[in-house]
C-alpha positions in Angstrom: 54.7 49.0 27.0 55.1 48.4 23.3 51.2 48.2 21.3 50.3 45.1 19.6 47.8 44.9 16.5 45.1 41.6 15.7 44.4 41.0 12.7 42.0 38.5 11.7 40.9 37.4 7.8 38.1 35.4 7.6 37.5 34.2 3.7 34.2 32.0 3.4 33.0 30.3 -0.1 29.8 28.7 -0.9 30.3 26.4 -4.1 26.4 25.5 -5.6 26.2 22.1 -7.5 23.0 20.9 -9.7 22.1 17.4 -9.4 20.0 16.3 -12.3 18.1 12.8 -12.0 17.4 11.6 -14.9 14.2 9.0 -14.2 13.3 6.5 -17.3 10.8 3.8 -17.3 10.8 1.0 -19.8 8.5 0.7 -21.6 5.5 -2.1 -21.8 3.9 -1.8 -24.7 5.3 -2.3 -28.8 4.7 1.0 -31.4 1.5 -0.5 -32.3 -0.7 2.5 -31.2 -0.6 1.7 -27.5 -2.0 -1.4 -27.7 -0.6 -4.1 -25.9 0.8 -7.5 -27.1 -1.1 -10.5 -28.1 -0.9 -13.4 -25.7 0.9 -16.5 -27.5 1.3 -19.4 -26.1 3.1 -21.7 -29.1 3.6 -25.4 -28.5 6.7 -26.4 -26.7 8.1 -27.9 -29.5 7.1 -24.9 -31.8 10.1 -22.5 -32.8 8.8 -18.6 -31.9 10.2 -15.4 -33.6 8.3 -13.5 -30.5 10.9 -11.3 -28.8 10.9 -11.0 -24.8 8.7 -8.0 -23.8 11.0 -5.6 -21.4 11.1 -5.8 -17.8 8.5 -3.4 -15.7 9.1 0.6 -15.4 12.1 0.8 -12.3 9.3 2.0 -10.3 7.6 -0.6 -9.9 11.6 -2.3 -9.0 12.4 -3.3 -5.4 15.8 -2.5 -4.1 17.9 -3.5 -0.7 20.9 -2.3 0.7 24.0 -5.1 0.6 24.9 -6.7 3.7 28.1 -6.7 5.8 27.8 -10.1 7.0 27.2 -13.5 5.2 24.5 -16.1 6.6 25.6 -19.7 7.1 25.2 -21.7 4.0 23.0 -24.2 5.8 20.7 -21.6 7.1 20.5 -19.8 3.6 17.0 -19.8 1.4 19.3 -20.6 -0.9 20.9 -24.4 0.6 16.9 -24.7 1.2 16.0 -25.1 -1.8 18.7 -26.8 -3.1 18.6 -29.3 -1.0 14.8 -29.6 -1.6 13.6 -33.1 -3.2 13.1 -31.4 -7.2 10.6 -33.1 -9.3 10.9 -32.7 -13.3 8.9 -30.1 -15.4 7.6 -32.4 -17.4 4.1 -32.8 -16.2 4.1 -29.1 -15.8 3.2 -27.5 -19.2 -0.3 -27.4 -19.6 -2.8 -25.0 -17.9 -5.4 -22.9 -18.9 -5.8 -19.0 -20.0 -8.9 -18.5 -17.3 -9.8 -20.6 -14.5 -12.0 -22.4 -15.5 -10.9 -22.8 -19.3 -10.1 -26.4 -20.6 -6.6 -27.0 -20.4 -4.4 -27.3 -23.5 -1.1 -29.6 -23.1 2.3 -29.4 -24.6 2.9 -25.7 -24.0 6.0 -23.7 -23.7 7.2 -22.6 -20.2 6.7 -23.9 -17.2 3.2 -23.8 -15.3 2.4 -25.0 -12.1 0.5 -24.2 -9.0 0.3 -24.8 -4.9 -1.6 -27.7 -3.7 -4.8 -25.1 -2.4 -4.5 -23.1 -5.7 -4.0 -19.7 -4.0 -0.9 -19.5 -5.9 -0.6 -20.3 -9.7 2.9 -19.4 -11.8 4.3 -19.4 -15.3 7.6 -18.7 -16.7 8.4 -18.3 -20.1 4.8 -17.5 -20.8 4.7 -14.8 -24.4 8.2 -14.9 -24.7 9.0 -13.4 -21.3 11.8 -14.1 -19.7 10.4 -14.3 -16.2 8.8 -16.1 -13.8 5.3 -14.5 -12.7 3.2 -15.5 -9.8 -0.3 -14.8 -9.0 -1.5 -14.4 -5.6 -4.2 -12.4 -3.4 -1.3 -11.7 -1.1 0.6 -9.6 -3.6 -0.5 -6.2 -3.5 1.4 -3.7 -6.1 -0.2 -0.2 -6.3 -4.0 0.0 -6.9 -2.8 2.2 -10.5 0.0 1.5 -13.1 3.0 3.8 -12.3 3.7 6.7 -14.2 4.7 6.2 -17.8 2.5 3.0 -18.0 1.1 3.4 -21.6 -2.1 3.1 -22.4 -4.1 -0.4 -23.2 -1.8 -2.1 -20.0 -4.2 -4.5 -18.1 -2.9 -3.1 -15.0 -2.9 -6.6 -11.8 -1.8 -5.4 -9.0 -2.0 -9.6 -7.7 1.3 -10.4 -9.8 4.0 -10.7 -9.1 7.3 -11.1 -11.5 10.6 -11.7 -10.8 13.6 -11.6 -13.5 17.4 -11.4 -13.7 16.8 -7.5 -13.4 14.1 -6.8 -11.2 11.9 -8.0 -9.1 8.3 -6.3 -9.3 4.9 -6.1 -7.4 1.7 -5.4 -9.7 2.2 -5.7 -13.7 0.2 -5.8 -17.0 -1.7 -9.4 -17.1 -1.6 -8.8 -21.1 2.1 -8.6 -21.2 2.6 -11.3 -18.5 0.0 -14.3 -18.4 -0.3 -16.3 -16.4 -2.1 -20.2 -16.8 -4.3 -21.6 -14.5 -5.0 -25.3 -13.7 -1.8 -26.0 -13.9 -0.1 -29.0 -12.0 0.4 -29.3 -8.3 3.8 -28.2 -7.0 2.8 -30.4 -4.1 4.3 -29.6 0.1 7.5 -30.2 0.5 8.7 -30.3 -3.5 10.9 -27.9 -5.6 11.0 -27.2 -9.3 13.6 -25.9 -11.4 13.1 -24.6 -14.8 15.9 -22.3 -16.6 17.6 -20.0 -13.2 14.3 -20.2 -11.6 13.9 -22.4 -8.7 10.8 -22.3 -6.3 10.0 -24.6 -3.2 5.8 -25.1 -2.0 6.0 -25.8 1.5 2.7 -25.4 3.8 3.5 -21.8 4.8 3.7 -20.8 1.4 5.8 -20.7 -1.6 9.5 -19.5 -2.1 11.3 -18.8 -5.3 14.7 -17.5 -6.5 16.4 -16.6 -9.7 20.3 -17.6 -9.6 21.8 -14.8 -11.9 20.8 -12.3 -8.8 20.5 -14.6 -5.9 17.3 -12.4 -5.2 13.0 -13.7 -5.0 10.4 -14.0 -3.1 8.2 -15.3 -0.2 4.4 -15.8 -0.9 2.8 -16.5 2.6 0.3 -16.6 5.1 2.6 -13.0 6.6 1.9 -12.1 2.5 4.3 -10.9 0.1 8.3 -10.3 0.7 11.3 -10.0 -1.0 14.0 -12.5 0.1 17.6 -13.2 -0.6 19.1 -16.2 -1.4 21.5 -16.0 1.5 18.6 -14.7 3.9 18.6 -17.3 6.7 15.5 -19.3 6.2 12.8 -20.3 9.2 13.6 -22.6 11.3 10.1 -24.4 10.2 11.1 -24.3 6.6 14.7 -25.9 7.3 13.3 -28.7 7.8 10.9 -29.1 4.6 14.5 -30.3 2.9 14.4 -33.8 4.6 10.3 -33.6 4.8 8.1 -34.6 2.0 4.9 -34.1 3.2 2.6 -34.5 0.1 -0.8 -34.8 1.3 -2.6 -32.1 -0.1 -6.0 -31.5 -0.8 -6.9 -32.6 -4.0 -7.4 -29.8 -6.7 -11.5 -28.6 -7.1 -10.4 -27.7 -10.3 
């Protein structure tokens, strides 16, 4: 019977590969030593060479994964608010720099507040292009992230939402907001520049068009939201309800 021979080759190669991440935060603060910028508030009709402070180190940035599926239009945040009866901004640029501070009128950016006060906003406020909220229910990190420069009046209670990024916790000195502000009253939204936010009696619910993205500020607390996120079923129907008797302000 004729012999037969095996054989066999086996050929393995491992191939290593660096991956270098390359993390930068932006930063807060001008070259003036570390300390942080003055808070202006110019009159509205006043021209300002102030230039925008930059958006919040990436850290601080929320992220979410893009869906596969689109919600119906009538079911969306967004259609919510739209639909939403809008009031003018008008009445809404005066407040106060503490909260209990007389209140100075005619001021750039839009200010305004919920009908209990537990939430108070400004946009445009020291040349930022953003729309900043204040509220017990935002929680950001007890401590700035890293790269926070010094002289950063770190509030974890803010919350500020941009074409960029939206961020829990940031420096109060870089974005102030006023108090005593007018009453965004239940049931009422308000547009000012590609902001848009809607006061029902759950809470208050903002987006910024550019990235469709915001935020829900409610008695569940803080959340990110998406303008095609379906919306409550109790807040579908704040667009044909108007209910504005609210408390009146204690302050």
């Amino acid at each position: 019977m004729p012999g037969y021979g095996f054989t066999r080759k086996v050929v393995a190669a491992a191939l290593g590969g660096a991956v270098l991440f390359t993390v930068t935060g932006c930063g807060l603060l001008g070259d003036d030593g570390g300390k942080p910028a003055a808070i202006v508030i110019p009159s509205k009709d006043a021209l300002t060479t102030e230039s925008s402070p930059p958006s919040l180190s990436e850290s601080t940035s929320v992220s979410r994964p893009q869906r596969s599926y689109t919600i119906a239009p009538g079911d969306s945040y967004r259609a919510v608010l739209d639909d939403a009866p809008h009031v003018g901004v008008g009445d809404f640029h005066l407040g106060a720099t503490t909260p209990t501070g007389d209140r100075a009128d005619n001021l750039s950016g839009v200010h305004f507040s919920t009908p209990d006060r537990s939430v108070v906003c400004s946009t445009g406020n020291n040349g930022a292009d953003a729309l900043v909220c204040a509220s017990s229910e935002v929680r950001g990190t007890a401590t700035p992230p890293a790269g926070t420069p010094a002289g950063c009046d770190w509030s974890r209670d803010l919350v500020v939402l941009n074409s960029d990024s939206l961020s829990a916790g940031a420096c109060a000195n870089l974005y102030p907001v006023l108090y005593r502000s007018h009453i965004l009253e239940f049931g009422t939204a308000l547009s000012a520049d590609s902001f848009s936010c809607l006061s029902d009696v759950d809470g208050l619910y903002c987006l910024e068009s550019a990235s469709d993205r915001g935020f829900a500020l409610t008695r569940s607390g803080y959340r990110e939201i998406r303008g095609n996120d379906r919306a409550p079923v109790a807040l579908r129907g704040t667009a044909s309800s108007t209910d504005t008797t609210s408390p009146s302000p204690t302050r």
